[in-house]
Each structure stands twice: as C-alpha cells, then as structure tokens.
KEKE-3310 file (N, C-alpha, C; in steps of 0.2 Angstrom, whole numbers, plus 5000, padded with zeros to 4 digits):
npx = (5004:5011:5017:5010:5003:5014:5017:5006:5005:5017:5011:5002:5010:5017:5006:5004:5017:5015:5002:5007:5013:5005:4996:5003:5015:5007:4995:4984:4968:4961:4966:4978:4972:4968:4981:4987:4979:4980:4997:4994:4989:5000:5007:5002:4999:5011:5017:5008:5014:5027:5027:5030:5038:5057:5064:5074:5075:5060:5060:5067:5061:5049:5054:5060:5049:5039:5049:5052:5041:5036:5045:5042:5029:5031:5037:5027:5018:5021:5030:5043:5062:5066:5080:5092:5101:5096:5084:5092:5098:5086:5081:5091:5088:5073:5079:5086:5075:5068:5080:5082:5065:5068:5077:5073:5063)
npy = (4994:5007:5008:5011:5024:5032:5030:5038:5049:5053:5052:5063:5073:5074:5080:5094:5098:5099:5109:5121:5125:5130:5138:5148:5156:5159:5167:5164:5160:5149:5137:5138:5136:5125:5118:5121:5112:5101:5101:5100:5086:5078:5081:5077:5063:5058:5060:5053:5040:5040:5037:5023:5019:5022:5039:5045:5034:5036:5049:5052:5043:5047:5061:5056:5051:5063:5069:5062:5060:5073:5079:5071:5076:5086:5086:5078:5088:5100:5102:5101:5097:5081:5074:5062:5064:5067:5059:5047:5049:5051:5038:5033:5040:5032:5021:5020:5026:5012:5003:5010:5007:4993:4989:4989:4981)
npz = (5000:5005:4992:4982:4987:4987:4973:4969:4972:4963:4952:4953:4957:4943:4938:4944:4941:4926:4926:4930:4921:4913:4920:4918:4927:4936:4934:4928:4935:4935:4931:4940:4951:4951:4950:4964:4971:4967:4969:4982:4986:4978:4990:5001:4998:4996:5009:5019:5012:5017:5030:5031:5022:5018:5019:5011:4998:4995:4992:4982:4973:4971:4966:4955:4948:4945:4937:4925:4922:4920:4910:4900:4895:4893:4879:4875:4875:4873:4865:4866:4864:4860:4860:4857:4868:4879:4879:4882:4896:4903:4902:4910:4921:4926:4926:4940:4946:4947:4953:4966:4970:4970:4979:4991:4992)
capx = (5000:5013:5022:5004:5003:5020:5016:4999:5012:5022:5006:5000:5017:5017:4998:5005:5020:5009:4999:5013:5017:4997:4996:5007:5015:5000:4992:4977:4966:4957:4973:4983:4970:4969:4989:4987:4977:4987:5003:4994:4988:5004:5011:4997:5000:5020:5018:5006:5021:5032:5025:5032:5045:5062:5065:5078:5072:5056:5059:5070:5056:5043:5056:5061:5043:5040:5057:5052:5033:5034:5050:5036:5024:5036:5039:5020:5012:5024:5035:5051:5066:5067:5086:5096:5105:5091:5079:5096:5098:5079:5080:5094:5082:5070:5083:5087:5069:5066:5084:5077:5061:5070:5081:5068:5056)
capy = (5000:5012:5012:5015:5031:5036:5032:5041:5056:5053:5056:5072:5078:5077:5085:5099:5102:5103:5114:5127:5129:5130:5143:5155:5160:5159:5174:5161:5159:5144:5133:5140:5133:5117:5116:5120:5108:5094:5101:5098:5080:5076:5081:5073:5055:5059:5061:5046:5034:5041:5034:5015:5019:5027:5045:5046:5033:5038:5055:5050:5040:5053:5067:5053:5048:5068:5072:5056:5062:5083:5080:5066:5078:5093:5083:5078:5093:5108:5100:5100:5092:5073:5072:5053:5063:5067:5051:5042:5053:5050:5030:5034:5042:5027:5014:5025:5023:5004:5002:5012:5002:4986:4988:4992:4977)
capz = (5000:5005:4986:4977:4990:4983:4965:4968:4973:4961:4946:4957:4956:4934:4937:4948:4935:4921:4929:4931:4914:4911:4924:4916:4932:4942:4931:4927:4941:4935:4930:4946:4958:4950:4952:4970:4974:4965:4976:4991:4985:4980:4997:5005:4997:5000:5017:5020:5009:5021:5037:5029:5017:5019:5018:5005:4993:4993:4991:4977:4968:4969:4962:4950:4943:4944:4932:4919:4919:4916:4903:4895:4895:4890:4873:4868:4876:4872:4858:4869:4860:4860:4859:4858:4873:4882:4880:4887:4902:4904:4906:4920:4931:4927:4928:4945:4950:4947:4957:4972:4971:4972:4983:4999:4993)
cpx = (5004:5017:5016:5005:5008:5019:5007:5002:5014:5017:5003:5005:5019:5012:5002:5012:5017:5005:5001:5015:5008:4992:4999:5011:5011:4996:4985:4974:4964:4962:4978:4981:4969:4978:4991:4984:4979:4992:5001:4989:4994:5010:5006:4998:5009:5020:5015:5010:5024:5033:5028:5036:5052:5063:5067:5078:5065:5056:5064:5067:5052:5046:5058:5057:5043:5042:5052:5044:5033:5038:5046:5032:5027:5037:5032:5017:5013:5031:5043:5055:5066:5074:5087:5098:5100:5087:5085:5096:5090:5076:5087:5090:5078:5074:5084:5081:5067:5071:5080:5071:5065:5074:5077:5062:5057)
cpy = (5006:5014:5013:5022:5035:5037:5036:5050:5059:5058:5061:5077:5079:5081:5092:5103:5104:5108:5122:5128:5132:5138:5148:5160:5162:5167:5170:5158:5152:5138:5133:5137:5126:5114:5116:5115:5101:5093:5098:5091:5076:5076:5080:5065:5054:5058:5055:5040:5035:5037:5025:5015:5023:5033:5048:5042:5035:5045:5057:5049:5047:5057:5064:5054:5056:5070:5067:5059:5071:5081:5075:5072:5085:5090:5081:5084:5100:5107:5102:5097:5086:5069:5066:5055:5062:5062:5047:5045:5052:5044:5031:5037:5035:5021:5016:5022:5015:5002:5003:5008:4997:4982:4988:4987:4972)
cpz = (5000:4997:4982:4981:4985:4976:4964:4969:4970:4953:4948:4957:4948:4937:4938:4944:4928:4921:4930:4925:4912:4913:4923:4920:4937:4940:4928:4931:4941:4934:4937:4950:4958:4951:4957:4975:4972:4969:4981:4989:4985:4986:5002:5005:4999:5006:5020:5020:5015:5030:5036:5026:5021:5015:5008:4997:4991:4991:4981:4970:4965:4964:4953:4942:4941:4937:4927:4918:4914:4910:4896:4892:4892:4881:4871:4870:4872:4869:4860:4866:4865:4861:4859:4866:4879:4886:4886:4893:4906:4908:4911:4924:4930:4927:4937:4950:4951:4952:4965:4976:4973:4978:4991:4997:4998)
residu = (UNK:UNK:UNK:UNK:UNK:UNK:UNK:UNK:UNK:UNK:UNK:UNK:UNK:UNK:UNK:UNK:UNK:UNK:UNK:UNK:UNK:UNK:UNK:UNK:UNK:UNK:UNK:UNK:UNK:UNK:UNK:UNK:UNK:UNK:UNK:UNK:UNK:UNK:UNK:UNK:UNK:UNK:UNK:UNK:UNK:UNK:UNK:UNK:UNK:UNK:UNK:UNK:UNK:UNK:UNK:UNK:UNK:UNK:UNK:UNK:UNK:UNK:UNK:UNK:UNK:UNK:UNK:UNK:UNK:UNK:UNK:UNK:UNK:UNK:UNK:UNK:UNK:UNK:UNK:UNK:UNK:UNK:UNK:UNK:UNK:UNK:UNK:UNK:UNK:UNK:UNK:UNK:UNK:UNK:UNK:UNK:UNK:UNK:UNK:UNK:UNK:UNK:UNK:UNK:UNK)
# end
C-alpha cells in the first residue's frame, strides 16, 4: 500500500507540473488553483508513503517519477526536444527509480 501512495504522489506531482506551465506563472486563476490543489495532494499521498518507506528513497522516487513524467509531457504537450542525449539521460532516472524500488522490497 505504502508504494501506490508514493506512486499516487508521484502522478499528482506530473499534474501539479503541468499545471505550472498552464498557469502561466500563476496569472490564470482557474489553472493556478487546479495546480494547487494537486501540490497539496501530492504532498498529502508523499507524506502518507512516508510513514512506511524510507525518507531518501522515497523522496528520490517521487522526484524521479516527477522528472520522467513533466520531461514526458514537455515533449508531447509543448513540443520539447526529444534528443538521443536526452531520452538516454531520461531512462537513467527510470533505471534510478526501478533500482530504488528494488532495493527496499
């Protein structure tokens, strides 16, 4: 239970960066307050995980799945480059993250 909390964390923390670019600096009210209240879900589900996991890889994971979600979603949403270098750099955070999992099962 405590790694869905984290991975429930983990996709409220994409929302909550999507939401910041959407929010235009928090100059649109109706986007800004959908953002904030994502932050404080994924610091709601984070905090929960946290009562069963350890500090550092779970904090690890979240900022992981986070980084591999927005840079996802920066490439289909808002036509971000795709680079060979990049994508590579991309599956070491998720090789990163899979490790971390593993290592605390």
């Amino acid at each position: 239970m405590p790694w869905m909390l984290l991975l429930l964390a983990s996709l409220f923390e994409i929302g909550w960066t999507i939401g910041l670019k959407y929010s235009e600096g928090f100059t649109r009210p109706g986007a800004s307050a959908i953002t904030v209240l994502l932050m404080a879900a994924s610091l709601l589900f984070l905090g929960l995980a946290l009562r069963d996991l350890p500090l550092g890889s779970s904090y690890a994971i979240w900022t992981g799945i986070g980084t591999l979600g927005a840079t996802i979603a920066g490439i289909l949403l808002f036509g971000e480059a795709a680079s060979l270098q990049r994508l590579l750099c991309i599956g070491l955070i998720l090789a990163g993250v899979f490790g971390l999992k593993f290592a605390h099962v």
